[in-house]
C-alpha positions as CSV (number, residue, x, y, z in Angstrom):
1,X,40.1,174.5,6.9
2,X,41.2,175.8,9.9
3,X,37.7,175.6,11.8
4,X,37.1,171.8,10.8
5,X,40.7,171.1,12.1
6,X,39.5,172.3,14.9
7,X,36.1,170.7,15.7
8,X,37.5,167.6,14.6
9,X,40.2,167.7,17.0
10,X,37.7,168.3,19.9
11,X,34.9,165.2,18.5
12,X,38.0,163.2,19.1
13,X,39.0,164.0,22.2
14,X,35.1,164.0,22.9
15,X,35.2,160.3,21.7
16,X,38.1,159.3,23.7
17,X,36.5,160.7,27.0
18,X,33.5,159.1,26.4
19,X,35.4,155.8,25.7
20,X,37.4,156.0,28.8
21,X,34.1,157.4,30.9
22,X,32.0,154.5,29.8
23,X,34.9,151.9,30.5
24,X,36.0,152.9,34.0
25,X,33.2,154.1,35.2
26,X,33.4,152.4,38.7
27,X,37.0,154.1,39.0
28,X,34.6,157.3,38.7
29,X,31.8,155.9,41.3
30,X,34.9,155.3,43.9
31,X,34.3,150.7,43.5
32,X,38.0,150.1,41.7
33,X,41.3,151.5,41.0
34,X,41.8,153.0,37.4
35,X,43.3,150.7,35.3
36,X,43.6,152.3,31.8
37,X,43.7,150.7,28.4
38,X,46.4,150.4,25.7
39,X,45.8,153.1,23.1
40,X,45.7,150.2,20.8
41,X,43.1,149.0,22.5
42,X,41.2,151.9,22.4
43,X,41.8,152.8,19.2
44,X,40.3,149.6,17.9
45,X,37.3,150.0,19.7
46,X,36.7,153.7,18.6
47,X,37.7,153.1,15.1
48,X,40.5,155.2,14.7
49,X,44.5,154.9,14.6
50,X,46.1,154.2,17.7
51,X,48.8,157.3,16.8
52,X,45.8,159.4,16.7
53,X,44.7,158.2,20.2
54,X,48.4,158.9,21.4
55,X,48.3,162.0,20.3
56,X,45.1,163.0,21.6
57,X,45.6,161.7,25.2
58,X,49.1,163.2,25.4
59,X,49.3,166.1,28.3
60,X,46.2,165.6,29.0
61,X,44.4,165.3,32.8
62,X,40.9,164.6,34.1
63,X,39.9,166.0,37.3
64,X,37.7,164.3,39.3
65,X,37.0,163.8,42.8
66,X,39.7,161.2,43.5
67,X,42.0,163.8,42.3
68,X,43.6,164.5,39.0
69,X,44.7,161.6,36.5
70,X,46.8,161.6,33.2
């Protein structure tokens, strides 16, 4: 049980960066500022419950070369 905890945590999270990736990618090319969706927002488009977006995203950072952003 423990392992498909696991990998399902990380196709999540996996999910969510891809999301976020593929909606601000001209934050990532350097052409805008970040502007980041609601997790309710997000959640809808990914199919999943926006507590389980919240939860995901929580402490968590993305490096890039514009720095580091929660």
């Amino acid at each position: 049980m423990v392992k498909e905890d696991v990998q399902r945590r990380n196709s999540t999270l996996r999910s969510i960066g891809e999301f976020l990736l593929k909606k601000h990618i001209a934050f990532f090319d350097g052409s805008k500022e970040l502007k980041v969706p609601h997790h309710e927002r997000s959640a809808t488009e990914l199919g999943i419950h926006e507590s389980t977006v919240a939860r995901a995203v929580s402490n968590k950072y993305i490096a890039c070369r514009k720095g580091c952003s929660q």
